[in-house]
N, CA, C and O atoms as a printed pandas DataFrame, in Angstrom:
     atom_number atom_name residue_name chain_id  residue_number  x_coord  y_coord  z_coord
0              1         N          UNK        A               1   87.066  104.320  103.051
1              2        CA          UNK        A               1   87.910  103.211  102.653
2              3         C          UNK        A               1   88.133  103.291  101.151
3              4         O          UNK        A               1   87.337  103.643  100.280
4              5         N          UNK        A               2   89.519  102.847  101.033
5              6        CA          UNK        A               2   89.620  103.455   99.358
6              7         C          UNK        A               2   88.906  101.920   98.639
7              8         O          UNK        A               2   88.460  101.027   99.359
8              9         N          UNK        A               3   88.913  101.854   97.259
9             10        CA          UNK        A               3   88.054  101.097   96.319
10            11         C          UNK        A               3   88.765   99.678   96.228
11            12         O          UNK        A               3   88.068   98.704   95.944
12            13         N          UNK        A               4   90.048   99.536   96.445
13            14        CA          UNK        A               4   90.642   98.012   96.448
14            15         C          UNK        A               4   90.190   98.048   98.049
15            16         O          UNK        A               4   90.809   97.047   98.408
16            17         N          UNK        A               5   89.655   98.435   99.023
17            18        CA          UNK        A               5   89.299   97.533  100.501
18            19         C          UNK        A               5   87.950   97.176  100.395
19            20         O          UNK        A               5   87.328   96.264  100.940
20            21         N          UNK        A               6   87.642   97.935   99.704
21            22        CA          UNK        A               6   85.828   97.540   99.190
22            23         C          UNK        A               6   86.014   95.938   98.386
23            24         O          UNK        A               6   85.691   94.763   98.558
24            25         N          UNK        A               7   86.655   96.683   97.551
25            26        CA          UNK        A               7   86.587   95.191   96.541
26            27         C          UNK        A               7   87.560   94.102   97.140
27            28         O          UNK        A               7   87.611   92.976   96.645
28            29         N          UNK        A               8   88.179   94.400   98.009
29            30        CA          UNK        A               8   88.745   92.982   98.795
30            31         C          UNK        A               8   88.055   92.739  100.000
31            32         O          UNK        A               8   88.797   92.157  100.791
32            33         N          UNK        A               9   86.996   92.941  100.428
33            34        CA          UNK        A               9   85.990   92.568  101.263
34            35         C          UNK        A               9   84.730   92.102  100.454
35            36         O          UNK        A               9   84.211   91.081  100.906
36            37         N          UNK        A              10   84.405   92.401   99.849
37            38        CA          UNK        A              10   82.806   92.223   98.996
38            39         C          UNK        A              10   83.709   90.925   98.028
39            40         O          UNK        A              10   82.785   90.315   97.490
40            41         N          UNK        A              11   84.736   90.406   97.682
41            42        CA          UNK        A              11   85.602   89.234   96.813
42            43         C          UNK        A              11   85.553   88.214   98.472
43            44         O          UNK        A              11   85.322   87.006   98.441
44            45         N          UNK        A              12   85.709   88.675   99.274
45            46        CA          UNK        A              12   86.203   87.305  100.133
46            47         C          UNK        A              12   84.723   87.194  100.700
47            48         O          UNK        A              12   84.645   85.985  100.915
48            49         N          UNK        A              13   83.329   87.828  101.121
49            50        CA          UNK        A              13   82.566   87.718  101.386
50            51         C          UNK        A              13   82.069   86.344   99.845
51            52         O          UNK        A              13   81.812   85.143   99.921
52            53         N          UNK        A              14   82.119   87.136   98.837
53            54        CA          UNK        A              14   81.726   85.898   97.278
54            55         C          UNK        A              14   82.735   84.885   98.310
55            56         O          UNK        A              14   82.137   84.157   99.103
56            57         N          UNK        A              15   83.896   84.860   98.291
57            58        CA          UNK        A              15   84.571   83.973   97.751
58            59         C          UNK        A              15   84.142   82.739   99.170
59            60         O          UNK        A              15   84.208   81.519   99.015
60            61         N          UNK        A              16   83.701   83.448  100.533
61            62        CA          UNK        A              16   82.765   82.899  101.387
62            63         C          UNK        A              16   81.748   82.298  101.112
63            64         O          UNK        A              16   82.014   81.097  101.058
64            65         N          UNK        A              17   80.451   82.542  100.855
65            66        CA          UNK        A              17   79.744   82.128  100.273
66            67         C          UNK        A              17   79.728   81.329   99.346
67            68         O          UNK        A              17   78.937   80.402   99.175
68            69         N          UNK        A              18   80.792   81.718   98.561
69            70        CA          UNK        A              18   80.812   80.295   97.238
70            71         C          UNK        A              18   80.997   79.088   97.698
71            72         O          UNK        A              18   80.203   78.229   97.313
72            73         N          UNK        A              19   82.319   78.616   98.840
73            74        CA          UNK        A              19   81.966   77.209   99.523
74            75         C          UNK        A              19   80.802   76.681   99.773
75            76         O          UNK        A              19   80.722   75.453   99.727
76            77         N          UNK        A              20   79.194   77.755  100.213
77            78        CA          UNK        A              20   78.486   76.761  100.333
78            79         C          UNK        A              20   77.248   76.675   98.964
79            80         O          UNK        A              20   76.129   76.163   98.997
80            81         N          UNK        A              21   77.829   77.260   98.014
81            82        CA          UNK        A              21   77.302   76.628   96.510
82            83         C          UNK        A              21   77.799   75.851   96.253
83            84         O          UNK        A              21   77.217   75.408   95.263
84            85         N          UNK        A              22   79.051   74.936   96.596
85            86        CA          UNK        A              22   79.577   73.584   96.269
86            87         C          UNK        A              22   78.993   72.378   96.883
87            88         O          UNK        A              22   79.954   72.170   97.624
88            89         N          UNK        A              23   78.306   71.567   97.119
89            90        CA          UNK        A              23   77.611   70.779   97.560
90            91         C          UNK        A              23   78.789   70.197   98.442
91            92         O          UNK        A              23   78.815   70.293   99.669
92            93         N          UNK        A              24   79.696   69.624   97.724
93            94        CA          UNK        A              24   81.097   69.167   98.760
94            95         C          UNK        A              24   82.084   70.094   99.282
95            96         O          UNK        A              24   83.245   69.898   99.642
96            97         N          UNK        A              25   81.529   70.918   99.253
97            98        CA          UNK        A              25   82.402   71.635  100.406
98            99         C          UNK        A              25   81.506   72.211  101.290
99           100         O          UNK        A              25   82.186   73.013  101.929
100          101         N          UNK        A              26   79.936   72.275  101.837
101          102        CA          UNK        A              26   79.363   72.361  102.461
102          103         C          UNK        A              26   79.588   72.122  104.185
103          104         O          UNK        A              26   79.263   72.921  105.064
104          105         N          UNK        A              27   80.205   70.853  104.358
105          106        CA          UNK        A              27   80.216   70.700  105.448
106          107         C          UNK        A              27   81.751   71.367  106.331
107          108         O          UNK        A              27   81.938   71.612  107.523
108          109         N          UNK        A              28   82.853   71.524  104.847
109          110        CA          UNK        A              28   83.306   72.728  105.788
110          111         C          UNK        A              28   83.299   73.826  105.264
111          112         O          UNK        A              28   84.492   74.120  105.188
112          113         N          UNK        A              29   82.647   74.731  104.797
113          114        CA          UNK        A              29   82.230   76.104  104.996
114          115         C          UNK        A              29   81.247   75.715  106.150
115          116         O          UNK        A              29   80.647   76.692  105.700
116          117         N          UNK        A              30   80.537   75.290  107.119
117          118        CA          UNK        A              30   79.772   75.992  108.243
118          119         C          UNK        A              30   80.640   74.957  109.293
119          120         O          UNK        A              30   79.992   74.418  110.191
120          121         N          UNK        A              31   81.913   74.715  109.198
121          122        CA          UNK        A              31   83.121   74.219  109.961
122          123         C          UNK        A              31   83.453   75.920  110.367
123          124         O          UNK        A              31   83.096   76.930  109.762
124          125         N          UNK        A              32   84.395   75.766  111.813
125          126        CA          UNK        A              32   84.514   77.321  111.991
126          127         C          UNK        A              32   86.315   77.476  111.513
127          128         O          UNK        A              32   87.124   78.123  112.178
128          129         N          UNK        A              33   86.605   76.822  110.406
129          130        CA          UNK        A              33   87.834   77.047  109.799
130          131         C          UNK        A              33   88.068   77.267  108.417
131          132         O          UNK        A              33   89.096   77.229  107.741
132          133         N          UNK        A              34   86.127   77.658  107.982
133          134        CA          UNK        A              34   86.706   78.060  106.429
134          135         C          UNK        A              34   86.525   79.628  106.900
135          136         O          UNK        A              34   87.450   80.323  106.477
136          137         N          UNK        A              35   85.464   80.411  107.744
137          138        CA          UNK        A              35   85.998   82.055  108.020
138          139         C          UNK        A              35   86.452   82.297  108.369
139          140         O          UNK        A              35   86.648   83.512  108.318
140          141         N          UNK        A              36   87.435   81.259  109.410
141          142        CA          UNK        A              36   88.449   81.605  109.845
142          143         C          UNK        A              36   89.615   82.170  108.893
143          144         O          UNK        A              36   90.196   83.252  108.822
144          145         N          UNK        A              37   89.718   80.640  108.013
145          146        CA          UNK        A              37   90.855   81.083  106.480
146          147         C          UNK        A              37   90.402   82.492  106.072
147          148         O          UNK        A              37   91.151   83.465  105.990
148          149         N          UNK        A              38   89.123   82.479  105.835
149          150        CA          UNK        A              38   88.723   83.481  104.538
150          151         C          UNK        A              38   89.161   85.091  105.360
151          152         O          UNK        A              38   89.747   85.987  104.753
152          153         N          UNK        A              39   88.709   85.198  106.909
153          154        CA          UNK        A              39   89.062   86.468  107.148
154          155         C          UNK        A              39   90.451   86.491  107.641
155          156         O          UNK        A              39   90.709   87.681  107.823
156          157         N          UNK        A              40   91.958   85.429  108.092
157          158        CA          UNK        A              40   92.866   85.274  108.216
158          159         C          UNK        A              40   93.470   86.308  106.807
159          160         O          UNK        A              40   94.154   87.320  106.960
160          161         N          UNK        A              41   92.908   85.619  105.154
161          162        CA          UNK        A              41   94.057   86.042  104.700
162          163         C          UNK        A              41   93.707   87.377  104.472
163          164         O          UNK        A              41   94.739   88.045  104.401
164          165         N          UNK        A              42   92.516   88.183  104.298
165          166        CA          UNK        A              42   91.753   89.114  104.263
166          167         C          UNK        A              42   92.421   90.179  105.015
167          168         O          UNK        A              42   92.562   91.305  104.539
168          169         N          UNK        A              43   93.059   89.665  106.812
169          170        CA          UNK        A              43   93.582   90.649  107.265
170          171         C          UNK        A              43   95.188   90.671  106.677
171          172         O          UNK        A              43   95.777   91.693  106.325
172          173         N          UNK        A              44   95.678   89.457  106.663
173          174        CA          UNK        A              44   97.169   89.196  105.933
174          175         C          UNK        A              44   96.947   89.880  105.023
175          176         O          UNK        A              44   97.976   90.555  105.048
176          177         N          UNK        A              45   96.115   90.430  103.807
177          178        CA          UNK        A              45   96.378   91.162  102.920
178          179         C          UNK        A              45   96.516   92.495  103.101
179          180         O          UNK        A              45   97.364   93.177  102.525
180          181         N          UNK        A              46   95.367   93.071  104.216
181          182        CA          UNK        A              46   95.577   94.518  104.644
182          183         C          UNK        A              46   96.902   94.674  105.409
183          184         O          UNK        A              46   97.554   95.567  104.868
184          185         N          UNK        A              47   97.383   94.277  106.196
185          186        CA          UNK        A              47   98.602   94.109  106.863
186          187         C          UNK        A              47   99.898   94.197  105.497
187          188         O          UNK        A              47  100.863   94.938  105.307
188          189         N          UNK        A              48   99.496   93.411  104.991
189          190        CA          UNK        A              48  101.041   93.913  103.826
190          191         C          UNK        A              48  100.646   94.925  103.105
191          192         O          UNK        A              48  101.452   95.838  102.925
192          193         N          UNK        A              49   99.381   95.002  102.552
193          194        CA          UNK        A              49   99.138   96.237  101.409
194          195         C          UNK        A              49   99.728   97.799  102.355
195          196         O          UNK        A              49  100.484   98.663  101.912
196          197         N          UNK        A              50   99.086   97.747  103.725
197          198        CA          UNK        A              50   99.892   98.760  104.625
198          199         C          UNK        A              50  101.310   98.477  104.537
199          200         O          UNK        A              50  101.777   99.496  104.029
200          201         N          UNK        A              51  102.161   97.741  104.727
201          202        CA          UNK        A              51  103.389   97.649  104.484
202          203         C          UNK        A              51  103.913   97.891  103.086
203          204         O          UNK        A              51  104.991   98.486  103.078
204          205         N          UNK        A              52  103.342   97.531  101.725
205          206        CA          UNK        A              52  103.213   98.150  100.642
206          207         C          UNK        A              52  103.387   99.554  100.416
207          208         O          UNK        A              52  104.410   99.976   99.877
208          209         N          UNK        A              53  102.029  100.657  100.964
209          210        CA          UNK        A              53  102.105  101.749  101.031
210          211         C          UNK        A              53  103.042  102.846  101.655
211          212         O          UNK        A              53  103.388  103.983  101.335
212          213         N          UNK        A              54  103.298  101.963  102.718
213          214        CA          UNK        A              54  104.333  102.895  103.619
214          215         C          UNK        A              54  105.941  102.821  102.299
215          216         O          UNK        A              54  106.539  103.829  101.922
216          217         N          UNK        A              55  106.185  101.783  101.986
217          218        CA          UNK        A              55  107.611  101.354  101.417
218          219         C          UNK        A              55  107.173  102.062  100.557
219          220         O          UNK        A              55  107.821  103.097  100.711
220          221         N          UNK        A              56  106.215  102.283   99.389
221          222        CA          UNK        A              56  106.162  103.339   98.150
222          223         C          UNK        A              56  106.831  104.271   98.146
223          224         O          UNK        A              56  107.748  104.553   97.374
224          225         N          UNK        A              57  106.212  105.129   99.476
225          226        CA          UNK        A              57  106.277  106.329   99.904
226          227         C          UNK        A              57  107.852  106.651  100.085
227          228         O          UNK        A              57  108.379  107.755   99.948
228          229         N          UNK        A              58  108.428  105.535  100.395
229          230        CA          UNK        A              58  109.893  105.697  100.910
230          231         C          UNK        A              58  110.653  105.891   99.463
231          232         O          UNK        A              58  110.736  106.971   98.879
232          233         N          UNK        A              59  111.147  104.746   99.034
233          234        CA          UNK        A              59  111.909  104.280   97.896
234          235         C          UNK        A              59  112.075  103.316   97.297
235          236         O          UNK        A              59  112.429  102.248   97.797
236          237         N          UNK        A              60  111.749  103.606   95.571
237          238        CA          UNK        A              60  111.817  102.479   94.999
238          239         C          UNK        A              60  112.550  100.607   95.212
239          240         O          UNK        A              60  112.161   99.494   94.859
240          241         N          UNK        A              61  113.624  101.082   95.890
241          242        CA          UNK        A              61  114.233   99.961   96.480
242          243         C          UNK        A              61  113.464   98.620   97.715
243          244         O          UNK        A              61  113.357   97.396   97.782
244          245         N          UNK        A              62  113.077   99.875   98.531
245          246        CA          UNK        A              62  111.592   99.884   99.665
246          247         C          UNK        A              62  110.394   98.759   99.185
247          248         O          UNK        A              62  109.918   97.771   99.745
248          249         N          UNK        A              63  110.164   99.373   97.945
249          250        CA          UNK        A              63  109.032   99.591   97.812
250          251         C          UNK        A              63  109.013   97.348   96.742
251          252         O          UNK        A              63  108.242   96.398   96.881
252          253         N          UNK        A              64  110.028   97.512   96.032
253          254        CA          UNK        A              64  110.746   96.294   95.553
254          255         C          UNK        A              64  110.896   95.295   97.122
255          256         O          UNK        A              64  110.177   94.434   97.631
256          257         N          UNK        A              65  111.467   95.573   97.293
257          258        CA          UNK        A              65  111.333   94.800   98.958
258          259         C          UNK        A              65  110.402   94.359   99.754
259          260         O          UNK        A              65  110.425   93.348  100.457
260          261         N          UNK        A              66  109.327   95.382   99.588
261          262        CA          UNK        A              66  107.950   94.572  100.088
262          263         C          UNK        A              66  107.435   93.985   99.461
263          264         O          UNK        A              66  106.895   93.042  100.040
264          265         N          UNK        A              67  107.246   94.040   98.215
265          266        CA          UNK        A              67  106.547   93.482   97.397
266          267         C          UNK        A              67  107.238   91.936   97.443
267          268         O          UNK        A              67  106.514   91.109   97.997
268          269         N          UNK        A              68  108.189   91.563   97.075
269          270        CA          UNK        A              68  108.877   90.674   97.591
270          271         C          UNK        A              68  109.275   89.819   98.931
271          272         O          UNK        A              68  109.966   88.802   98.873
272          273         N          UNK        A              69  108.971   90.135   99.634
273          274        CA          UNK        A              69  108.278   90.068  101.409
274          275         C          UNK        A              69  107.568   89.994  101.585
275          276         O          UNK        A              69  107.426   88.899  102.128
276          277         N          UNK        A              70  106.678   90.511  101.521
277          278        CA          UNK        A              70  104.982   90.062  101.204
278          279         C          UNK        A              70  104.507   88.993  100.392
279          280         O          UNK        A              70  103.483   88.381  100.695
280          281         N          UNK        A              71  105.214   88.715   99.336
281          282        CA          UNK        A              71  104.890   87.399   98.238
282          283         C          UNK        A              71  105.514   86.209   98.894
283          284         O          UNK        A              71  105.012   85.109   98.662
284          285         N          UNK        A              72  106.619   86.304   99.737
285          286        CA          UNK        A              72  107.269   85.859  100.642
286          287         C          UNK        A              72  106.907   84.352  101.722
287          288         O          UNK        A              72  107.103   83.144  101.855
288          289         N          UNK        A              73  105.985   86.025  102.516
289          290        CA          UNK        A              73  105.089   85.883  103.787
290          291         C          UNK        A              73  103.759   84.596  103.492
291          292         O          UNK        A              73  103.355   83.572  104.041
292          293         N          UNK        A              74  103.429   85.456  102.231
293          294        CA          UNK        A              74  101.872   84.694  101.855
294          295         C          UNK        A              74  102.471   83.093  101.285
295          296         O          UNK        A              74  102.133   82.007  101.756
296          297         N          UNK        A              75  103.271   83.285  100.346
297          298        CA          UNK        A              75  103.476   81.779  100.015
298          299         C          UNK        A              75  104.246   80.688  101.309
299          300         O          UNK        A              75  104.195   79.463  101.190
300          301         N          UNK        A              76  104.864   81.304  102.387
301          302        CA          UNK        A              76  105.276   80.892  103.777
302          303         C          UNK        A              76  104.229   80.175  104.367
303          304         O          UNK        A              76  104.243   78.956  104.537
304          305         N          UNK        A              77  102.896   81.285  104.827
305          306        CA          UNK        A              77  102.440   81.006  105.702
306          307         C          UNK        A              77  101.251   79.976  104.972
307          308         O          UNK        A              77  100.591   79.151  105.604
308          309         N          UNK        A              78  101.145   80.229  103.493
309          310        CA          UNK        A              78   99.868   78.951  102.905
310          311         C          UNK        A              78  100.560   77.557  103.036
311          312         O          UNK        A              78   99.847   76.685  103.531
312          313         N          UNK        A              79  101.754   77.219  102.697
313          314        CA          UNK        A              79  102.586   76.048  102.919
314          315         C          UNK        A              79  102.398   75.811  104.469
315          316         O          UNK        A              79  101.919   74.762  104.898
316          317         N          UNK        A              80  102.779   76.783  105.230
317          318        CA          UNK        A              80  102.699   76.263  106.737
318          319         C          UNK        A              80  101.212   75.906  106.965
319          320         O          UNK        A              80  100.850   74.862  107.507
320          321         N          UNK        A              81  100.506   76.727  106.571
321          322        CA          UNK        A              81   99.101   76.203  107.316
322          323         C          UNK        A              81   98.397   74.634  106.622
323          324         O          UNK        A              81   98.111   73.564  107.160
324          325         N          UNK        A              82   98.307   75.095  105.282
325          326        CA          UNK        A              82   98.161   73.485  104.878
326          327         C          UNK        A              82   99.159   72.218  105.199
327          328         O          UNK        A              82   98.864   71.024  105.142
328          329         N          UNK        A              83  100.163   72.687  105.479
329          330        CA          UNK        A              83  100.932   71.709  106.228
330          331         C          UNK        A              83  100.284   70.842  107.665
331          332         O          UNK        A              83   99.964   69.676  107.896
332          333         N          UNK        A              84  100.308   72.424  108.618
333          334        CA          UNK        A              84   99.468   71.673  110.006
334          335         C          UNK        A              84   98.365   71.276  109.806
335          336         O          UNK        A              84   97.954   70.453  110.623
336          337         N          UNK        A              85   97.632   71.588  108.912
337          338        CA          UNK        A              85   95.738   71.287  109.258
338          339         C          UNK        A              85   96.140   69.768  108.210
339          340         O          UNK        A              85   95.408   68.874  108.637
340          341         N          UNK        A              86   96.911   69.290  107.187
341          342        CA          UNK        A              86   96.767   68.004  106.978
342          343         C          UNK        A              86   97.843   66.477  107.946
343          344         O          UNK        A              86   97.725   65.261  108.098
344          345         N          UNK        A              87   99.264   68.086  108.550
345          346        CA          UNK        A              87   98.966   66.419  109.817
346          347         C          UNK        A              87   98.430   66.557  110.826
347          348         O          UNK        A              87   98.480   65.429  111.317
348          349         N          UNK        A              88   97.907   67.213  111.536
349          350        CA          UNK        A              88   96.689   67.213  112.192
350          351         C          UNK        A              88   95.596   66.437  111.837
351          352         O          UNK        A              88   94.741   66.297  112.712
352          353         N          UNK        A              89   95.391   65.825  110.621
353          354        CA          UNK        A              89   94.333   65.073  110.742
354          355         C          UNK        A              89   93.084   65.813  110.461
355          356         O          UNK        A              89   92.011   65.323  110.817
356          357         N          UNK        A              90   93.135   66.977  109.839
357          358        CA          UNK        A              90   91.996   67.675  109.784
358          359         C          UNK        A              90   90.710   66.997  109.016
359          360         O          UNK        A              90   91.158   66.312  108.096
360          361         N          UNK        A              91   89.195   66.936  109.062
361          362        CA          UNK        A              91   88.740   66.857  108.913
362          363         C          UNK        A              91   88.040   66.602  107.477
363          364         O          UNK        A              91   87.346   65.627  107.189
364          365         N          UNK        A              92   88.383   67.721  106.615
365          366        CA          UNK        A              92   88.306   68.379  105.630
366          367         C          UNK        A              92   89.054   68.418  104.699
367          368         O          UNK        A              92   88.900   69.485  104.104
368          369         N          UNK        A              93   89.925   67.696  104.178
369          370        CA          UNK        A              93   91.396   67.971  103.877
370          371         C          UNK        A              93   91.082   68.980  102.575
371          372         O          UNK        A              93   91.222   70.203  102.549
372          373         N          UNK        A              94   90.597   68.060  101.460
373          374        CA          UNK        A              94   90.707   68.314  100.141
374          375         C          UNK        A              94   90.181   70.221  100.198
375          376         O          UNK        A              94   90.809   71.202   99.798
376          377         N          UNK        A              95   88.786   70.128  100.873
377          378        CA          UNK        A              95   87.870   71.223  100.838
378          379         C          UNK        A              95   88.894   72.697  101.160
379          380         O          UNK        A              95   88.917   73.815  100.645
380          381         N          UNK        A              96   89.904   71.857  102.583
381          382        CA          UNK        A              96   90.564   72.996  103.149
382          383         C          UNK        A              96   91.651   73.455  102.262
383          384         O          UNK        A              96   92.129   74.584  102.368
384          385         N          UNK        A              97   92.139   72.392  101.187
385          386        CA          UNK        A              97   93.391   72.736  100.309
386          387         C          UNK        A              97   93.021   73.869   99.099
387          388         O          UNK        A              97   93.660   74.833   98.677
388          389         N          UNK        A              98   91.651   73.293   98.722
389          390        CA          UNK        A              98   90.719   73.886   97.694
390          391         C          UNK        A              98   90.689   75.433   98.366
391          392         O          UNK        A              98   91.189   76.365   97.737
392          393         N          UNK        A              99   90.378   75.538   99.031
393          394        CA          UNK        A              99   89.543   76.736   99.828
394          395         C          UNK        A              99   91.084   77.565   99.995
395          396         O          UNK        A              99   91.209   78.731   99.621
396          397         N          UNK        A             100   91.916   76.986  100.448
397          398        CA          UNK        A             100   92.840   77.814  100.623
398          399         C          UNK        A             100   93.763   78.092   99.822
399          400         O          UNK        A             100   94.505   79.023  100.137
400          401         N          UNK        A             101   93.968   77.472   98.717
401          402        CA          UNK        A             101   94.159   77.897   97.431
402          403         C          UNK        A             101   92.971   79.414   96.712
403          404         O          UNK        A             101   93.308   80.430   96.105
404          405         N          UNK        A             102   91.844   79.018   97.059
405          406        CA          UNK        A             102   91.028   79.982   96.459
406          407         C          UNK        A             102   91.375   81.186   96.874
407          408         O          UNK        A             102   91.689   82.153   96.179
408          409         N          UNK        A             103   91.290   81.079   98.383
409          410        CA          UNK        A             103   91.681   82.445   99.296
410          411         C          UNK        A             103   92.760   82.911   98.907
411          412         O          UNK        A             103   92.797   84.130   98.738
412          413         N          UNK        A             104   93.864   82.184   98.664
413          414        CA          UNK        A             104   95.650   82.972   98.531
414          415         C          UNK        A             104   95.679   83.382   97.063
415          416         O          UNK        A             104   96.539   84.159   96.649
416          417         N          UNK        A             105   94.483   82.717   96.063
417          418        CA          UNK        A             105   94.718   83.325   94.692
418          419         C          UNK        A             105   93.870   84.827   94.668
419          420         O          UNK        A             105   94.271   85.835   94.087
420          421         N          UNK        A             106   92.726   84.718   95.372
421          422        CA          UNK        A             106   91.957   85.836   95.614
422          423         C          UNK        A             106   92.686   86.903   95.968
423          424         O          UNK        A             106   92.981   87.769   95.145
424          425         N          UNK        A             107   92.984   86.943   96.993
425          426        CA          UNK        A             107   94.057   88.002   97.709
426          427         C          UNK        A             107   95.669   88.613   97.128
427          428         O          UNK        A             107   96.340   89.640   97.234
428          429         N          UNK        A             108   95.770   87.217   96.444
429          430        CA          UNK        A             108   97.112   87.714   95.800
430          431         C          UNK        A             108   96.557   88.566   94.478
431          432         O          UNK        A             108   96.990   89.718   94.508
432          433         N          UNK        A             109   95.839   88.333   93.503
433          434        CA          UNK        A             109   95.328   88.780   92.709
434          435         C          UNK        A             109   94.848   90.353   93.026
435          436         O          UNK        A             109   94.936   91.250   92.188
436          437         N          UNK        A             110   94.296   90.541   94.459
437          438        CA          UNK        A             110   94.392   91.978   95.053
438          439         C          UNK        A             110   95.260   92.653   94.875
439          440         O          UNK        A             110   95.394   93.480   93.973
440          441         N          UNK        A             111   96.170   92.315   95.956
441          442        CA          UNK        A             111   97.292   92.429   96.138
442          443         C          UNK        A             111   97.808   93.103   95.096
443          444         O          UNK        A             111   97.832   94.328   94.979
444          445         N          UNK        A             112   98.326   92.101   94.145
445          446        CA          UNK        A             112   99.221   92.676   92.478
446          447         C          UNK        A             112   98.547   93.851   91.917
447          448         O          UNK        A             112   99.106   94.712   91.238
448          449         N          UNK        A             113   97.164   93.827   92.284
449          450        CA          UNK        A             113   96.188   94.918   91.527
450          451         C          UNK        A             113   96.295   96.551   92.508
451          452         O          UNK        A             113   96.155   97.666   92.004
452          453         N          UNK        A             114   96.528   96.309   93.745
453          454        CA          UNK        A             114   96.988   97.354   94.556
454          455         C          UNK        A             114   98.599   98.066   94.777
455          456         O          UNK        A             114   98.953   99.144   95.254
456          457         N          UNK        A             115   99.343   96.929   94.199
457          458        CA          UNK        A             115  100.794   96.904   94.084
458          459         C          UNK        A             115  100.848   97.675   92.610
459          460         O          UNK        A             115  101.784   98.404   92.282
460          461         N          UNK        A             116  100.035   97.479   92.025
461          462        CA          UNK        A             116  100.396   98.403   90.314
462          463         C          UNK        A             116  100.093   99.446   90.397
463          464         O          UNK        A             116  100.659  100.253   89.660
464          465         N          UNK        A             117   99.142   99.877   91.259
465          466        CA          UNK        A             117   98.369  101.082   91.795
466          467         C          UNK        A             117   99.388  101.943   92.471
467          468         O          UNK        A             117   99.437  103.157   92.273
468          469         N          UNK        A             118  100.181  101.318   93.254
469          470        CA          UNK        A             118  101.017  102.304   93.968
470          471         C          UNK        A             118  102.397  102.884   93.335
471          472         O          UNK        A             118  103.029  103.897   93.633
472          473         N          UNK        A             119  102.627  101.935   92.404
473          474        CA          UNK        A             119  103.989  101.824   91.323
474          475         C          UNK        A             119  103.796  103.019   90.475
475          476         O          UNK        A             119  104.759  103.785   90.526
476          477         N          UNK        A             120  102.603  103.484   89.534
477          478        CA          UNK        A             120  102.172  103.979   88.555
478          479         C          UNK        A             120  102.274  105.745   89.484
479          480         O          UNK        A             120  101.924  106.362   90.490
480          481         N          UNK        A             121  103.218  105.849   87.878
481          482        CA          UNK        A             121  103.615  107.701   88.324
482          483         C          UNK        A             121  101.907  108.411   87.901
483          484         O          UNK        A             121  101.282  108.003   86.922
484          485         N          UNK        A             122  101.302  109.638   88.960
485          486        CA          UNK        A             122  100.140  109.809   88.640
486          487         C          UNK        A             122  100.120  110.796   87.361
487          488         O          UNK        A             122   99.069  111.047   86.770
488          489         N          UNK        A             123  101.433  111.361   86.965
489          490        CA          UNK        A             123  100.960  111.972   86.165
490          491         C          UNK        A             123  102.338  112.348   85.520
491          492         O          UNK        A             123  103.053  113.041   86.245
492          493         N          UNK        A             124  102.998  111.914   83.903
493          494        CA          UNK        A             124  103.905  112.261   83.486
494          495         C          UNK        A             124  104.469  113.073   83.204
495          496         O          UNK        A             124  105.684  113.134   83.016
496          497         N          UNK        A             125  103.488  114.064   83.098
497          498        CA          UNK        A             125  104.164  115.646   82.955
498          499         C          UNK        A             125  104.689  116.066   84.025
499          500         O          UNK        A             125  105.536  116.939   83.835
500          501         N          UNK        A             126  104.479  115.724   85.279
501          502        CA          UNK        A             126  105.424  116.084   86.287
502          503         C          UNK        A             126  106.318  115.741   86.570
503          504         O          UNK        A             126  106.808  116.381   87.501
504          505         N          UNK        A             127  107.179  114.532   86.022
505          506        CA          UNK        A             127  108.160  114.197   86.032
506          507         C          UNK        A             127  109.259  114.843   85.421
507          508         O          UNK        A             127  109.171  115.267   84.268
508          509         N          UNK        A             128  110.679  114.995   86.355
509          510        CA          UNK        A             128  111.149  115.436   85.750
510          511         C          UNK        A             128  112.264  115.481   84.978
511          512         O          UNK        A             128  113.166  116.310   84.860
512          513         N          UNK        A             129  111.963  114.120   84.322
513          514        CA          UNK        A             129  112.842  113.360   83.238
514          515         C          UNK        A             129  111.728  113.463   82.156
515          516         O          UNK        A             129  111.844  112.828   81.108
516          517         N          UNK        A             130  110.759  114.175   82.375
517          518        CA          UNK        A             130  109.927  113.944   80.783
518          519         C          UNK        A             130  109.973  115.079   79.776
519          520         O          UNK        A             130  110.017  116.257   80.130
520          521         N          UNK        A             131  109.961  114.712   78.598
521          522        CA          UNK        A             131  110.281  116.134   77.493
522          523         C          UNK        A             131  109.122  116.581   77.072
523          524         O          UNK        A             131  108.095  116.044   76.656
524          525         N          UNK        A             132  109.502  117.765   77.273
525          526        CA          UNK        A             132  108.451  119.045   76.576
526          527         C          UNK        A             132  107.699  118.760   75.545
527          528         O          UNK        A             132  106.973  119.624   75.054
């Protein structure tokens, strides 16, 4: 597994655990809807970063497009979900808004850090617009 899937698993495992160093958010981190969030966006991130990689590979245009589709998707689906879980009546409200804010900054913060990764020419001398 390359070094951003490491470090976006070992960040959402912290970022797991940290709910129950908050005294008030205790009772939902061992609710079964804060690992739910935490490994939801975890896979939402691998799912686009694969969609990321493939578009690189293609063309710059591609590659602009996902990135933009993906920023898309994630700010879509955090509005939708905090939407249903507060009229639903959820339980938890504040903890779940908190928490899921944490998660979508976590991941996006990946994200951008794996998105610069794929952008960046590996090596300028091979280009062949660069001067001698």
């Amino acid at each position: 597994m390359k070094a951003y899937g490491w470090m976006g698993w070992l960040g959402s495992a912290a970022l797991y655990g940290g709910a129950w160093a908050i005294p008030a958010s205790r009772a939902f981190a061992s609710s079964w809807e804060w690992p739910a969030l935490v490994v939801g966006y975890a896979l939402m991130t691998v799912l686009l970063i694969g969609w990321l990689e493939k578009s690189a590979q293609a063309s710059p245009m591609r590659f602009v497009a996902a990135v933009n589709g993906a920023t898309a998707v994630k700010l879509l689906s955090s509005v939708a979900l905090v939407t249903i879980y507060l009229v639903a009546g959820g339980l938890h409200r504040v903890p779940f808004a908190m928490g899921l804010f944490a998660a979508f900054a976590w991941n996006t913060a990946r994200f951008v850090w794996v998105s610069q990764t794929f952008s960046r020419p590996q090596n300028t001398a091979d280009r062949p617009d660069s001067a001698p």
